[in-house]
C-alpha positions as CSV (number, residue, x, y, z in Angstrom):
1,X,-63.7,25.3,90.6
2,X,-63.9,23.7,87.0
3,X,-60.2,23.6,85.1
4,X,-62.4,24.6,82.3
5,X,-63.1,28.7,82.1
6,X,-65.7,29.3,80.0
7,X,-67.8,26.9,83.0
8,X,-67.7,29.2,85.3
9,X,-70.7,32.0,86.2
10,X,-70.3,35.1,83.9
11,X,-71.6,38.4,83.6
12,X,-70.8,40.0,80.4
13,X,-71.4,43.3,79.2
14,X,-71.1,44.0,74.6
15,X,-72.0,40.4,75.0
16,X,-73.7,40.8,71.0
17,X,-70.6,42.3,70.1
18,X,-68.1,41.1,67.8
19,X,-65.9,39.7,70.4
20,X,-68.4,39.3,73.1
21,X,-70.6,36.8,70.5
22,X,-67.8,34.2,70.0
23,X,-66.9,34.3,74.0
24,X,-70.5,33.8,74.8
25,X,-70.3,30.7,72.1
26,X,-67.2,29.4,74.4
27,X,-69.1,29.6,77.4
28,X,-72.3,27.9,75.9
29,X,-69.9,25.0,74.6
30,X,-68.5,24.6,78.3
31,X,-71.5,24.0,80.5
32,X,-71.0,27.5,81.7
33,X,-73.3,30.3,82.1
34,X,-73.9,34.4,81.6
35,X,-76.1,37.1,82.3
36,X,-75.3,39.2,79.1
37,X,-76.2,42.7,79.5
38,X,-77.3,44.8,76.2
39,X,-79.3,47.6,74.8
40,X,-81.4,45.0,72.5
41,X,-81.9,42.8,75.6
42,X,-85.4,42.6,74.6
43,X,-85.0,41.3,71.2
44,X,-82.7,38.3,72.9
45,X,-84.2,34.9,73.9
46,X,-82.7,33.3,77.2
47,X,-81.2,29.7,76.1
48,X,-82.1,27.9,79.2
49,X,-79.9,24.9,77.5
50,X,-76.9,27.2,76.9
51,X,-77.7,29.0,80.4
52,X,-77.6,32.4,78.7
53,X,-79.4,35.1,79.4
54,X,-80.3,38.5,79.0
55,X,-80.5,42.0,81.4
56,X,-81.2,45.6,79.5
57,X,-80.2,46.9,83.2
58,X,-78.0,46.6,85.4
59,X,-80.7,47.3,88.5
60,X,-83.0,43.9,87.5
61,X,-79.5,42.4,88.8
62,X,-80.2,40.6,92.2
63,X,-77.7,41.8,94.4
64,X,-77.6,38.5,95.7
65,X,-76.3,37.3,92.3
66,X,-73.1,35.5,92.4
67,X,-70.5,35.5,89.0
68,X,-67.1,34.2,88.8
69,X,-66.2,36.7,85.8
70,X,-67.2,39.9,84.7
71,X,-66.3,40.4,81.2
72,X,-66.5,44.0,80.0
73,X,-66.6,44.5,76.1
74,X,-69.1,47.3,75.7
75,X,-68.7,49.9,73.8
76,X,-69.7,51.6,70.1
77,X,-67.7,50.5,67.2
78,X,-65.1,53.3,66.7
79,X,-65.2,53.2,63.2
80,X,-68.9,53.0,62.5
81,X,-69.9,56.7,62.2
82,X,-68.1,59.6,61.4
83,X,-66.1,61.5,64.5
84,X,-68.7,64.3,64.7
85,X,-69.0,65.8,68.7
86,X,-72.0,64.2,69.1
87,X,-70.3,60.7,68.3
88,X,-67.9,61.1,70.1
89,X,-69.6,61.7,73.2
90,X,-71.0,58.4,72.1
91,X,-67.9,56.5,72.0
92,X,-67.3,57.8,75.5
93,X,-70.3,57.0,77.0
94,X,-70.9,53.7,75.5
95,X,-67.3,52.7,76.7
96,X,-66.3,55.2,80.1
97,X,-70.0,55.8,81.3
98,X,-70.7,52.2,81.3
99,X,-67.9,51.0,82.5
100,X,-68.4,53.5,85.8
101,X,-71.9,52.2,85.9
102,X,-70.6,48.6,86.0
103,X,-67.9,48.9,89.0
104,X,-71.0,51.3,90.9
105,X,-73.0,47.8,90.6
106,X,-70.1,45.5,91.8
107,X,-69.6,47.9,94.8
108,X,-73.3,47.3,95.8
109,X,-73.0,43.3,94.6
110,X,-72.9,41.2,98.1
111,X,-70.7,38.6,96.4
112,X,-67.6,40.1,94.6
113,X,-66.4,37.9,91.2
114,X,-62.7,36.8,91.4
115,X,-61.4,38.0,88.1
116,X,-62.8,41.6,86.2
117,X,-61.3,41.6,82.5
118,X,-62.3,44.8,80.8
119,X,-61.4,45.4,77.0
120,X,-59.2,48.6,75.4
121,X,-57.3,49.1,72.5
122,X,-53.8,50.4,71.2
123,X,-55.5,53.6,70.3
124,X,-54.4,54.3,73.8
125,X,-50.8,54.8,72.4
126,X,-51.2,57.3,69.5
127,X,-48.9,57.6,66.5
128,X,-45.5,56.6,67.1
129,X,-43.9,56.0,63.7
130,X,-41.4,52.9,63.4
131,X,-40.7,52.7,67.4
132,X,-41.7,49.3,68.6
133,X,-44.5,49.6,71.0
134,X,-44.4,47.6,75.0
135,X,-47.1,48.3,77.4
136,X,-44.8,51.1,78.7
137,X,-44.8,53.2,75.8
138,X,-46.5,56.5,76.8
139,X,-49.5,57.4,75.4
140,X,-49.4,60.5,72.7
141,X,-52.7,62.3,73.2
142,X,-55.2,62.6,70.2
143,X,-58.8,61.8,70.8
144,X,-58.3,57.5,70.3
145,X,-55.9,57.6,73.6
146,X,-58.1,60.1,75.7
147,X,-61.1,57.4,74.9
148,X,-58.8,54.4,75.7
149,X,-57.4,55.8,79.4
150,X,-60.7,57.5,80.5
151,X,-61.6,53.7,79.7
152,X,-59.1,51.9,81.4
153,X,-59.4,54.1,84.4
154,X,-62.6,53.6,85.1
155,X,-62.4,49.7,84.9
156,X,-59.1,50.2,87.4
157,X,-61.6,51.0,89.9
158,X,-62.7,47.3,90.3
159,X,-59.3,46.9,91.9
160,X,-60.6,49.1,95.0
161,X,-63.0,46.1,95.5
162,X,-60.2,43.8,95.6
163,X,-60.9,42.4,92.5
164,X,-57.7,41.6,90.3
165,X,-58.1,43.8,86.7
166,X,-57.5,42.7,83.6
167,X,-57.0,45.1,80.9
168,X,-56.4,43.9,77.2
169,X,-55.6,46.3,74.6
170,X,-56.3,44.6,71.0
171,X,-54.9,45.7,67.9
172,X,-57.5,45.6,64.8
173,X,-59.4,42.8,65.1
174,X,-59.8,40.0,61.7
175,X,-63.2,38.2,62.1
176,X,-65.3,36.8,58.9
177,X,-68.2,38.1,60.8
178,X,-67.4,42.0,60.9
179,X,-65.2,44.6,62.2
180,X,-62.9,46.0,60.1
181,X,-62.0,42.6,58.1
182,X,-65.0,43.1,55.8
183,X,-64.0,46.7,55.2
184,X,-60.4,45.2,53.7
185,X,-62.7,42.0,52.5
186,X,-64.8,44.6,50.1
187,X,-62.1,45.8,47.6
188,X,-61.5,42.0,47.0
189,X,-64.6,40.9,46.1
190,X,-63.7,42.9,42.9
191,X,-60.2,41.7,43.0
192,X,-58.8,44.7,44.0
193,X,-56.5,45.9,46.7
194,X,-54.5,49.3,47.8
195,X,-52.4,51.5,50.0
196,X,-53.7,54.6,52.1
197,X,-51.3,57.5,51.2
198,X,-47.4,56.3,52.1
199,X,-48.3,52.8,53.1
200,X,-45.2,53.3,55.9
201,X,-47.4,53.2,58.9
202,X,-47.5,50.5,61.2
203,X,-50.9,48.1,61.4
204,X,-51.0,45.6,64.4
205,X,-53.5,43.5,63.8
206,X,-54.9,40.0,65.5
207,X,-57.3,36.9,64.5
208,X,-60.6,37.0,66.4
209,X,-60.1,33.7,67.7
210,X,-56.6,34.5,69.1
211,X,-58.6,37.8,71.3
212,X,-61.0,34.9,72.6
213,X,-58.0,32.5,73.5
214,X,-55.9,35.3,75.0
215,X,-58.8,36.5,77.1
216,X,-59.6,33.0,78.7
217,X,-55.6,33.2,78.7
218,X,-55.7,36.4,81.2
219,X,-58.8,34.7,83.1
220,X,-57.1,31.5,83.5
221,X,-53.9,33.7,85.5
222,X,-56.6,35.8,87.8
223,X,-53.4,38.4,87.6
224,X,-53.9,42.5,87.4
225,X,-52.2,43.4,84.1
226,X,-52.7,45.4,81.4
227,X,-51.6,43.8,78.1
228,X,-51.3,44.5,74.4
229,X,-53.4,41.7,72.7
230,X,-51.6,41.7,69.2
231,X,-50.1,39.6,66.5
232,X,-46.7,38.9,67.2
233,X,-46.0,40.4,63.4
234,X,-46.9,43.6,62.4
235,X,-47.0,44.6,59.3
236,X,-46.8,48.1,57.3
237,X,-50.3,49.2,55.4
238,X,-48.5,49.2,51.8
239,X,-47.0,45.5,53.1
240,X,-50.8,44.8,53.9
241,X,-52.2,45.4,51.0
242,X,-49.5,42.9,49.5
243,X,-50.0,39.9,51.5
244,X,-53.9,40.9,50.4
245,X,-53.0,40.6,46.7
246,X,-51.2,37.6,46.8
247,X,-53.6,35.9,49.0
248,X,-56.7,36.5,47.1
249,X,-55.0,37.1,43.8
250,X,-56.7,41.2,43.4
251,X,-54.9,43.8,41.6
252,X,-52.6,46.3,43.1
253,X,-54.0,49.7,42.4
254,X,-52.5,53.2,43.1
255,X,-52.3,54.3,46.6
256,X,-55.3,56.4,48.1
257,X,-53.9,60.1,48.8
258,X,-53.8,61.4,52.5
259,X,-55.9,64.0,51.9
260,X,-58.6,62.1,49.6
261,X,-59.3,59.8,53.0
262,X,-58.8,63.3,55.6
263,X,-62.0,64.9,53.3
264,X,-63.8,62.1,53.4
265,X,-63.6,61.1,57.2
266,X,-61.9,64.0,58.7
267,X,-60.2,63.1,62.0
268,X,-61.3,59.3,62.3
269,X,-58.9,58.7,58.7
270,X,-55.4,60.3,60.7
271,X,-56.4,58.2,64.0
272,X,-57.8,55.0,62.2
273,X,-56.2,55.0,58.5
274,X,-52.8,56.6,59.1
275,X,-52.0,56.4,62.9
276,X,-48.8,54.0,62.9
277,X,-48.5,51.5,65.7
278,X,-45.7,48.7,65.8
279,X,-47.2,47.1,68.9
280,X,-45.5,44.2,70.7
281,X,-47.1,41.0,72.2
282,X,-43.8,39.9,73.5
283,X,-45.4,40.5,77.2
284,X,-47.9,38.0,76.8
285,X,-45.9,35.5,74.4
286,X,-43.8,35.7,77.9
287,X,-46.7,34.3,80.2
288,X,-46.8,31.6,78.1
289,X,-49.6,32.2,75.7
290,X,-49.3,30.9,72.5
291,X,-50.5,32.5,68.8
292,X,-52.7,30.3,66.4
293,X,-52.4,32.8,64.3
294,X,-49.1,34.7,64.6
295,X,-48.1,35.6,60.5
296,X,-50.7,37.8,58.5
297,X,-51.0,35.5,55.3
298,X,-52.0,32.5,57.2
299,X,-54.8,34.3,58.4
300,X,-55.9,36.4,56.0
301,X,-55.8,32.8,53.9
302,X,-58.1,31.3,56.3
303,X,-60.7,34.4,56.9
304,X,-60.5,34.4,52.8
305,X,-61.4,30.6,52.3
306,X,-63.9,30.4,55.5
């Protein structure tokens, strides 16, 4: 087999995504190949060049199919909407339901892949104040960890097929081309920055292109492990908001109240906005995997100047 992972045979599920758009990039750039499976599948144009291609089901699968990889990054952006009951049963299914749906299909596949590498998030942990977080830290319920271990279950299931698991938990992910960088980024357009209520609460954040290097990382090992994909520096939201002024030169203003952002978005602002999670990478520094991005001004510089 290639030395080169992104060559290898992949299927890939939130392949449009965020994350999933750069990996499918990598792969392209390789010689490799994928079978991306999406909702918009239609609206997609197989690259016979680039070997990509798209599936809206998993049943127009050939069992006879062979992949290498699964990669499994589906799922509804947790911040798009507000946490109503119907959207959260929306998160769940988009994540949990087709995740079980996924394994269901490798079960029936006549040619298991090698590696399974399915995506979660350090909402798994809940709030925990100043304690530094390891991927041993148990989980304080609240709705962001019941979404994260239904998830995470589900993909453990792949491990009944004998297929080694991968499970990477990623702090808030910086891209220029969405997520929840642009909702910092828009504040600065005007030059202006600011804290959400105390500013004391822990952000772990990570560079996009350090989750794409740290999954081909976890490939590259074939090992089951569940690890915390972060920046090796966390930072506090009020020391956020600082390395954002200095960096693009905005003003400080007066911290948003608490209860301003609880009105406004209800639950999603205590889970998302003032949940405080000191998460350590120190696990997967100790594999071996280096950071390109391990400081938050460097990389708030370079999503900044592009």
């Amino acid at each position: 087999m290639t030395s080169d992972v992104w060559a290898r045979r992949f299927l890939v599920t939130g392949g449009t995504g965020l994350i999933g758009s750069v990996i499918l990039e990598r792969i392209s750039d390789a010689g490799g190949s994928a079978l991306v499976l999406s909702r918009t599948a239609e609206s997609k144009k197989a690259s016979p060049k680039a070997r990509i291609a798209y599936v809206g089901t998993l049943s127009s699968i050939s069992l006879d199919t062979k992949f290498d990889v699964v990669i499994n990054l589906a799922g509804e952006s947790i911040a798009g909407k507000k946490w109503t009951v119907e959207q959260k049963q929306n998160l769940l299914d988009s994540r949990v339901e087709t995740t079980r749906r996924l394994i269901d299909f490798l079960q029936r596949l006549q040619h298991k892949p090698s590696y399974f590498f399915s995506a979660s998030a350090i909402g798994y942990y809940g709030d925990h104040a100043a304690e530094v977080i390891d991927e041993n830290t148990a989980r304080r319920a609240c709705f962001s960890s019941d979404l994260c271990c239904q998830w995470e279950q589900e993909a453990q299931r792949a491990q009944q097929l004998g297929i080694p698991v991968g499970i990477g938990r990623f702090g808030v992910v910086f891209s220029q081309n969405g997520g929840s960088w642009l909702e910092f980024a828009k504040p600065l357009t005007y030059k202006l920055s600011t804290v959400f209520g105390s500013g004391e609460q822990w952000f772990s954040w990570v560079h996009i292109n350090d989750v794409v290097a740290a999954i081909k990382f976890l490939i590259a090992c074939g090992q089951a492990q569940t690890l915390n994909i972060v920046a090796p520096s966390p930072v506090k939201n009020k020391d956020l908001a600082k390395v954002l002024k200095k960096e693009s030169g905005a003003l400080l203003l007066a911290p948003v109240p608490k209860f301003v952002l609880q009105c406004a978005l209800g639950e999603m602002a205590d889970e998302l906005l003032f949940v405080s999670q000191r998460v350590s990478s120190n696990a997967l520094q100790a594999l071996g995997f280096e950071f390109r991005y391990p400081d938050l001004g460097p990389c708030v510089k370079h999503l900044l100047n592009g």
